[in-house]
N, C-alpha and C positions, 0 to 999 in steps of 0.2 A: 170227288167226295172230299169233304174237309178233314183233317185227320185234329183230331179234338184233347190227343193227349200230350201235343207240343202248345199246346195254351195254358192246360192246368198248370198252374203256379206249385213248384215242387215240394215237396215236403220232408225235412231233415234240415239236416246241414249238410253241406259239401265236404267234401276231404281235406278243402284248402282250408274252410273257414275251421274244421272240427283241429287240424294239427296247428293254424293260429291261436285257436282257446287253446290245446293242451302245452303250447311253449309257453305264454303268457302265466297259466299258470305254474309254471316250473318255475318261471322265472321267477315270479313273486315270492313263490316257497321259500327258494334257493336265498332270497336278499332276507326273509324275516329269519331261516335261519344262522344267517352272520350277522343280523342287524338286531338283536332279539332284545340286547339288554346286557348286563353284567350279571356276570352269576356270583350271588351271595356267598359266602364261603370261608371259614376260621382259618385263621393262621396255620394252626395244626395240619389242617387238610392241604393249603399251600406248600407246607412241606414235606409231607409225603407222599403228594400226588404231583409235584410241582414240574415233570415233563409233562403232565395231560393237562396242565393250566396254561402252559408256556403260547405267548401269544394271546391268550383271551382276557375279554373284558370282565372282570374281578370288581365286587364290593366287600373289603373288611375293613375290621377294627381291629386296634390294638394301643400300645402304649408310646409313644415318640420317644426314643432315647438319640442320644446325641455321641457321637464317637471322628474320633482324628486319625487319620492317616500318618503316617511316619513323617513326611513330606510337610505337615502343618492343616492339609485340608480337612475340612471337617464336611460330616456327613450324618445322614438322619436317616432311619430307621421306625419300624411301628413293632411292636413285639409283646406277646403275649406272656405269660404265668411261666413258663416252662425253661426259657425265651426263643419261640420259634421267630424268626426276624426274618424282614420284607425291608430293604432298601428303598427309600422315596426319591423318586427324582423327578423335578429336577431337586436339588438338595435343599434349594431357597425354602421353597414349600415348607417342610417339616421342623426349621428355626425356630416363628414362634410358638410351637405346642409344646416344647420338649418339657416331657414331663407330665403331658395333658392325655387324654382316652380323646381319640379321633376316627371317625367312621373315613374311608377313603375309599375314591371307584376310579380305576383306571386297566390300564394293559399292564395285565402282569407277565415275566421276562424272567427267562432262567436259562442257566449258562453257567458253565463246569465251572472254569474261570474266574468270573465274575460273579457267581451265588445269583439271589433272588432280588428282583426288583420291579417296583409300581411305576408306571410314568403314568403320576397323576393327573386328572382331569375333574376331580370332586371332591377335594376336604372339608371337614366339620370337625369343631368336639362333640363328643358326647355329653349332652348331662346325666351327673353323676348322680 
């Protein structure tokens, strides 16, 4: 006698194929939550949240001010109303705005030491 139900073509998924889909999609998740975009965010919020910033990709504005080192170096800066300030690096970058409203999106970096800073990857002015 023929046994009729090792012919029917199965129906589901397999375990192999069902735990391929559920890593795939992990994985996906996993990359568009680090890959997601820079999160928007004021100055203000940079400094008083600026350990749960540290490391992630940040868009603000602020105002370019220009400042020197003891040493002779100079250094740039974006800084709001108040002056909450975000160091721009690398430093070339933020020369010629000083003094201008600039939107910027980069990894923003915090460090007892060394305070707050952008390594930029996107400036603009803003018009006024």
């Amino acid at each position: 006698m023929l046994d009729t139900r090792r012919m029917t073509p199965r129906r589901g998924w397999s375990p192999v194929l069902a735990a391929a889909v559920v890593a795939g999609l992990l994985a996906a998740s996993g990359w568009w939550l680090t890959h997601r975009g820079a999160t928007s965010v004021a100055l203000a919020q940079l400094a008083a949240k600026q350990e749960s910033y540290n490391g992630k990709q940040v868009h603000t504005e602020g105002v370019v001010r220009e400042f020197q080192d003891p040493d002779g170096s100079r250094y740039y800066v974006i800084e709001d109303s108040r002056p909450n300030r975000v160091e721009l690096k690398p430093a070339s970058v933020g020369a010629p705005y000083v003094g201008q409203q600039i939107a910027v999106t980069g990894q923003f970096h915090w460090d007892e030491r060394r305070g707050r800073s952008i390594t930029v990857e996107q400036l603009q002015p803003v018009s006024s």
